[in-house]
C-alpha positions in Angstrom: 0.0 0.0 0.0 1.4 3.1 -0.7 1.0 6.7 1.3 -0.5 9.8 -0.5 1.0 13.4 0.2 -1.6 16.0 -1.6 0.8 19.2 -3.1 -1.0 22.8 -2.9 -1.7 22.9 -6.6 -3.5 19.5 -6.4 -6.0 20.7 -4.1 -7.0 24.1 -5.8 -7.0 21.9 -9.3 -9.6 19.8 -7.3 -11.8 22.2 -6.1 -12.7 23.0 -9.5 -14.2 19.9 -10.9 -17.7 19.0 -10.8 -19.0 17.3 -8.0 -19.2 13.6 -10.2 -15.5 14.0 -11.0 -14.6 14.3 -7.5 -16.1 10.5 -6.9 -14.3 9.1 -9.5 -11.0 11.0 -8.3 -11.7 9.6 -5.3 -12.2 6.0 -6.4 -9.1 6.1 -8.6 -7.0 7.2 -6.1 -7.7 4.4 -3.8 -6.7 2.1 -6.8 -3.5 4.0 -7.2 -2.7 3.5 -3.2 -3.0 -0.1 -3.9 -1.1 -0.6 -7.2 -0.2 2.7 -9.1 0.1 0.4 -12.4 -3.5 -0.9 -12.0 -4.9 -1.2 -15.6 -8.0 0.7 -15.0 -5.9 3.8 -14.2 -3.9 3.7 -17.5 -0.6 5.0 -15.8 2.2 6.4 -18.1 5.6 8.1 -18.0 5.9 11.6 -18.7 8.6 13.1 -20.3 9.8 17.1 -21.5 8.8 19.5 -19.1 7.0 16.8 -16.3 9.9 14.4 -16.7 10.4 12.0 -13.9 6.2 12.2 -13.4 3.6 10.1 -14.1 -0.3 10.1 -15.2 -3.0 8.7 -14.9 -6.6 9.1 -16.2 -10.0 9.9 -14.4 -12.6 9.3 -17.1 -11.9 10.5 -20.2 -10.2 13.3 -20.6 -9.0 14.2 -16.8 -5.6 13.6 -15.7 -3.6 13.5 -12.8 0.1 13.7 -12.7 1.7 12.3 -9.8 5.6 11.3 -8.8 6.9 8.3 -6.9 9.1 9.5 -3.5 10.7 7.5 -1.2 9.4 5.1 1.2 6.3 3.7 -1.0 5.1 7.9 -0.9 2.9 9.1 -3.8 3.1 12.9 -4.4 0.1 14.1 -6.3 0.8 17.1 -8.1 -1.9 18.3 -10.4 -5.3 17.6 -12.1 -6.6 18.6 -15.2 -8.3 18.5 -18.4 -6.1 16.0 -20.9 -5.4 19.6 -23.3 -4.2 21.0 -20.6 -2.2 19.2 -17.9 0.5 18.9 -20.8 1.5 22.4 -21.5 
């Protein structure tokens, strides 16, 4: 099982989103505690600018970018809309 740690910009990206994207952040996020490579979350690699990060998705076109720390510790940076959380 792995620990979550919530960065500033995560929670203000969260408030935003609609109250029906907030339960399925909330459901993939327990998935990601338990196995951060679990199929249903589609987790990739990023590279360029978010290098050393990962993804994954919440529906279709959310994403959440997140990096591994030490100790089995999850830092979630950011979530947005899949145009977006790229730039």
């Amino acid at each position: 099982m792995y620990s979550l740690i919530f960065g500033k910009t995560f929670f203000s990206s969260i408030k935003k989103l609609d109250k029906g994207l907030k339960i399925k952040t909330d459901k993939q996020l327990k998935l990601l505690q338990q196995n951060p490579f679990h199929p249903k979350l589609h987790s990739k690699y990023l590279h360029g600018k978010l290098d050393n990060s990962y993804s994954f998705r919440v529906g279709k076109d959310y994403r959440v970018v997140f990096r591994f720390m030490q100790n089995r510790i999850i830092q979630l940076l950011t979530i947005k809309h899949r145009k977006e959380v790229y730039k």
